[in-house]
N, C-alpha and C positions, 0 to 999 in steps of 0.2 A: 504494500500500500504506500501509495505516496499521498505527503502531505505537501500543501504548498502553504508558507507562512509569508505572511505579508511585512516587509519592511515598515520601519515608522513611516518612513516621507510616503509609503503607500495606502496608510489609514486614514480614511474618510469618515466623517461624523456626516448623519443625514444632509443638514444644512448646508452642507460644502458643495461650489460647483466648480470648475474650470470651463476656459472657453476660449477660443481665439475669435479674436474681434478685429477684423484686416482692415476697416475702416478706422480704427485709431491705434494701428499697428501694433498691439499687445498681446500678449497672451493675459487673460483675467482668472482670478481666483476670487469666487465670492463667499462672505459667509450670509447665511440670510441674503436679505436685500445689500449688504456691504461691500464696496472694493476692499478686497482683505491687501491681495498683493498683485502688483502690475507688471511683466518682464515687455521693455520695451524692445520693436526688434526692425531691422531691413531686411525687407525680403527682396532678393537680386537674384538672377537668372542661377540656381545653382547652386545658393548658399542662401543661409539664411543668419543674419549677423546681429546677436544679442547687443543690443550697446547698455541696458540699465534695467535694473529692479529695483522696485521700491515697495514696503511694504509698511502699511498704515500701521502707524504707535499703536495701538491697540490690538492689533494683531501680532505685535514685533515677539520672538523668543519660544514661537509656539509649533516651529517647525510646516507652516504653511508655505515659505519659499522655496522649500526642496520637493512639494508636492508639487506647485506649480511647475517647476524646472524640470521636472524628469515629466509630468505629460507632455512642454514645449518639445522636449528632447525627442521621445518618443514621436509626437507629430511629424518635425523637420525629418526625420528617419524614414521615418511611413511617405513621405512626400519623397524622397530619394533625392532629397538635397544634402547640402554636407553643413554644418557648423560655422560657424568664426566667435570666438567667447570675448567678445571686446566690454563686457561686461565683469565687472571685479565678482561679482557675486558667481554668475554663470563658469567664467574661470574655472573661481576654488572649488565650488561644483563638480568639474568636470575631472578636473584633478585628482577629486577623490575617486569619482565615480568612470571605471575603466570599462564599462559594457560600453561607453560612445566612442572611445578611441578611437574607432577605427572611420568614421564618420566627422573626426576635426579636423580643422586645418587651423594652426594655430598662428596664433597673429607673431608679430617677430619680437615685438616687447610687451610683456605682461600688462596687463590696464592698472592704471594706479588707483590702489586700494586694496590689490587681488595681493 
């Protein structure tokens, strides 16, 4: 028998939604009616290039911006584009996390903050 156990950044409380919104180039996380956390992104023929996350004070410490970042991840994969982490959050992200490796292209100098 296999189990399959769900990482944190993969636990969802009812409330929770994700969603990419191409009209105001984000990926969204909402709790309730709330913008919890926002990963700003360029989409270019091929790539798709994080430049910012932000995630509202009231959401900050709760592990919502690594569930947002890996469904973004996941999307740009499923779309068969490749990455660029010009974002300091998306980076350290990715850094930790080696299932996208193969899917970056990494920028030539780390984003300041990363």
């Amino acid at each position: 028998m296999t189990e399959n156990s769900a990482a944190t950044e993969d636990t969802f409380s009812p409330d929770v939604s994700t969603t990419r919104n191409d009209e105001l180039h984000r990926y969204e996380l909402h709790v309730g009616d709330k913008l919890a956390v926002q990963i700003r992104f360029i989409d270019e023929p091929g790539h798709v290039d994080f430049i910012h996350t932000d995630t509202a004070e009231q959401f900050q410490g709760q592990g919502l911006g690594k569930v947002l970042a890996h469904f973004a991840l996941d999307d740009v994969v499923a779309s068969g584009k490749r990455i660029i982490p010009n974002c300091p959050f998306m980076y350290r992200y990715l850094r930790k996390h080696d299932a996208y490796t193969q899917y970056i292209d990494w920028p030539e100098q780390p984003p300041a903050g990363a």
